[in-house]
C-alpha positions in Angstrom: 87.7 192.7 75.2 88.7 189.6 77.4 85.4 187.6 75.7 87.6 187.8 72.1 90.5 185.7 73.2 91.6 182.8 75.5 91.0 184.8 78.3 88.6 184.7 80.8 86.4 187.4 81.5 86.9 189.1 85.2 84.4 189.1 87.9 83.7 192.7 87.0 83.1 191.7 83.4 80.4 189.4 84.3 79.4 191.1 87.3 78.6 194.1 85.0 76.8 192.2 82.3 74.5 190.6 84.8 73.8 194.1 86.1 73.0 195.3 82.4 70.9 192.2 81.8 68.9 193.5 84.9 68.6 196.8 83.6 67.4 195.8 80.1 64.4 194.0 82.0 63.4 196.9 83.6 62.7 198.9 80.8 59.9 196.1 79.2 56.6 197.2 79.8 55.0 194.1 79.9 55.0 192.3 83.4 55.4 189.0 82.1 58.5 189.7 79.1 59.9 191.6 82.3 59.6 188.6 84.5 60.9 186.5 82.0 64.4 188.1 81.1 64.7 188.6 85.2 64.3 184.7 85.4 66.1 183.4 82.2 69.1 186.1 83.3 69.2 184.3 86.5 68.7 180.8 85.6 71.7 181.1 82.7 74.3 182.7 85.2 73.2 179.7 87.7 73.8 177.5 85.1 77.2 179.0 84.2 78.2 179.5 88.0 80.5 176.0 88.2 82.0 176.9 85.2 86.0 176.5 85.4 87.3 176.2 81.7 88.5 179.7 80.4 87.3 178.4 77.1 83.9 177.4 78.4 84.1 180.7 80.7 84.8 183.0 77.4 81.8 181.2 75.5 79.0 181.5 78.1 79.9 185.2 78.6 79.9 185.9 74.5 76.7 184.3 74.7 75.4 186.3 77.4 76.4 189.4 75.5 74.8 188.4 72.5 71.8 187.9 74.6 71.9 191.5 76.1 72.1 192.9 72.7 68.8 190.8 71.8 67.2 191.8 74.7 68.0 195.6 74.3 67.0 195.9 70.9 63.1 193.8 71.8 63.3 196.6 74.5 63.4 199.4 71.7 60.6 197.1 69.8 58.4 197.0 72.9 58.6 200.5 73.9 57.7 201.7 70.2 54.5 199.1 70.1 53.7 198.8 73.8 49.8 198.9 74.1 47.8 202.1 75.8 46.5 200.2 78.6 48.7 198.6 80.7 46.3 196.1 82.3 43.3 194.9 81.5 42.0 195.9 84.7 42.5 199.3 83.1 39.7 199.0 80.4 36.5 200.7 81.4 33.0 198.9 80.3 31.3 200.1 78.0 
């Protein structure tokens, strides 16, 4: 893996981990948690986008990794816990 050593990872590499980070988000049932990852995914690889150093470049991606592992695992969570109704729009009145 390119993130282990020196080495920078390749456009692919980080090309494919922002696709995953995408996919991950999809799968939360809740609007907002989905909304969230969407926007913190985004914001991170903006903030990462200047990014020259191979050192700095290898550390931001190992990070991001780590990040798509937390993410899929609160996906799991999520989807064992997710509430019955959806929206609250949903309820009927008693």
């Amino acid at each position: 893996m390119a993130a282990s050593g020196l080495a920078a990872p390749t456009r692919t590499e980080v090309l494919q981990l922002y696709r995953s980070l995408f996919r991950v988000a999809r799968q939360f049932c809740d609007y907002n948690i989905r909304e969230y990852t969407k926007r913190r995914t985004i914001d991170a690889f903006r903030d990462n986008k200047k990014l020259t150093d191979p050192s700095q470049l290898s550390a931001a991606f190992s990070d991001g990794k780590a990040q798509l592992e937390v993410a899929e695992r609160q996906a799991v969570v999520y989807s064992l816990y997710a509430p019955k109704v959806k929206s609250i729009m949903d309820i009927k009145p008693s």
